[in-house]
VEXTORTI-908774 format. One record per residue (C-alpha): residue number from 0; residue in one letter; x, y negated, z negated. Coordinates in steps of 0.25 Angstrom, whole numbers, plus 5000, padded with zeros to 4 digits. Layout:
<pafis>
+-----+------+------+------+------+
: seq : type :    x :    y :    z :
+-----+------+------+------+------+
: NUM :    a :    X :    Y :    Z :
...
+-----+------+------+------+------+
</pafis>
This chain:
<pafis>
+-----+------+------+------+------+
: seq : type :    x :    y :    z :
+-----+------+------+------+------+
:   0 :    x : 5363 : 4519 : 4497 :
:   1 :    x : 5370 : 4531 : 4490 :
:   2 :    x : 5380 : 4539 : 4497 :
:   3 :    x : 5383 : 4552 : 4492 :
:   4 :    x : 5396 : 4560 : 4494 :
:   5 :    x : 5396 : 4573 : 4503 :
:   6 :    x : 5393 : 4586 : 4494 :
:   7 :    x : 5383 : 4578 : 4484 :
:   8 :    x : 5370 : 4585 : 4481 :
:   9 :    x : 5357 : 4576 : 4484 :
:  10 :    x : 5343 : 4577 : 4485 :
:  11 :    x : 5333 : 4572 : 4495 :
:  12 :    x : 5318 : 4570 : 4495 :
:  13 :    x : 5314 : 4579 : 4507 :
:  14 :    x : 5325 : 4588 : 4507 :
:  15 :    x : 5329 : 4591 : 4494 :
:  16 :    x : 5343 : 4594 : 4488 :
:  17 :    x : 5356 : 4593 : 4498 :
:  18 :    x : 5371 : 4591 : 4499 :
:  19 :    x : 5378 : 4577 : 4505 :
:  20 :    x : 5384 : 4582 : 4518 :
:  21 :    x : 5389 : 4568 : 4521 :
:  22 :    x : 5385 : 4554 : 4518 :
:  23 :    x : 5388 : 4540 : 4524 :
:  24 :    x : 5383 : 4527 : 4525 :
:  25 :    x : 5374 : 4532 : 4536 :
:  26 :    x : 5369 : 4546 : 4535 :
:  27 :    x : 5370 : 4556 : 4522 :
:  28 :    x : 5368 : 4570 : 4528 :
:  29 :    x : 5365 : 4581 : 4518 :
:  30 :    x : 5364 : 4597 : 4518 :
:  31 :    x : 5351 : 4598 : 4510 :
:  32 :    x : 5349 : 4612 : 4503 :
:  33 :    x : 5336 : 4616 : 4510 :
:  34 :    x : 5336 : 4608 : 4523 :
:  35 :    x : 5349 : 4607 : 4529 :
:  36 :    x : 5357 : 4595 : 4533 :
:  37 :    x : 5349 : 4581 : 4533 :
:  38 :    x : 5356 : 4568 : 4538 :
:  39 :    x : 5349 : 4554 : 4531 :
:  40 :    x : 5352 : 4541 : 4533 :
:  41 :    x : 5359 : 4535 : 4522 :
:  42 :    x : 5353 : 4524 : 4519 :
:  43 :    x : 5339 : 4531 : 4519 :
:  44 :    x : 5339 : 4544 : 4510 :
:  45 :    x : 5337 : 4546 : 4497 :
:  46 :    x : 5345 : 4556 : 4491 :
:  47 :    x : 5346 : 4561 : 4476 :
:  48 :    x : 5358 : 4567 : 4469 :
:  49 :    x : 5355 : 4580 : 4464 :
:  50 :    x : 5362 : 4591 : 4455 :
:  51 :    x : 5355 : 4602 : 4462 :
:  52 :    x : 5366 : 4611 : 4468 :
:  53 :    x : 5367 : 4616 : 4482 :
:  54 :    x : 5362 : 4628 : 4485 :
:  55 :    x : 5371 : 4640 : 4490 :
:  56 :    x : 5374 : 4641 : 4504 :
:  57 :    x : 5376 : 4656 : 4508 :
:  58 :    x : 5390 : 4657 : 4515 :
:  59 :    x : 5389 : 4659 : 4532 :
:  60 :    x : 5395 : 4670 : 4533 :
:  61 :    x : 5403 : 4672 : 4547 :
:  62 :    x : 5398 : 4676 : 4558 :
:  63 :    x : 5400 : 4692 : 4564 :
:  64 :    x : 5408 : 4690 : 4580 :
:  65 :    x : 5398 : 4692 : 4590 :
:  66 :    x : 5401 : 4706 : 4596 :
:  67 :    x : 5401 : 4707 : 4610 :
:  68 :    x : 5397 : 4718 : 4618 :
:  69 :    x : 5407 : 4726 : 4625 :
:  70 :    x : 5402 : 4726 : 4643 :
:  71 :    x : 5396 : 4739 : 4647 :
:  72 :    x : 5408 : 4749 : 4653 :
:  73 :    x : 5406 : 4747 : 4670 :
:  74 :    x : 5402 : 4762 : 4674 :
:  75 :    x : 5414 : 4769 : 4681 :
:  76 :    x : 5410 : 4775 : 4695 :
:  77 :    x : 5416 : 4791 : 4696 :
:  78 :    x : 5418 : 4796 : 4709 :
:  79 :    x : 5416 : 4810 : 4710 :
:  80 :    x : 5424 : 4819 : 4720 :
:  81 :    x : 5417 : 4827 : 4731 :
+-----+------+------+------+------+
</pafis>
């Protein structure tokens, strides 16, 4: 059993290459380019180490504040003189 160190660069069978998000002696979870995050089982996966680079992740940009519409003006009654 191999641990590898948050932030290493590995490669999977089915899933290809990834980034180590955290690994124990349990579970190794890893954000893989193409398929998002995956949690193995230790013990079980077979990983790779590769030198193929993470690809770049387009910066979130921040949200706009929801604009909330002002209530309609209640209608003002006019009384009219006789």
């Amino acid at each position: 059993m191999k641990l590898f160190t948050k932030g290493s660069r590995v490669s999977q069978a089915n899933y290809g290459a990834g980034t180590v998000a955290s690994s124990d002696e349990r579970y190794t979870v890893i954000e893989f380019d193409n398929h998002g995050r995956r949690v193995f089982i230790t013990d079980m996966v077979m990983l790779g180490k590769t030198d193929e680079p993470a690809p770049n992740k387009p910066a979130k940009g921040r949200r706009k504040k929801a604009v909330v519409a002002a209530p309609a003006p209640e209608p003002v009654e006019v009384e009219e003189e006789a």
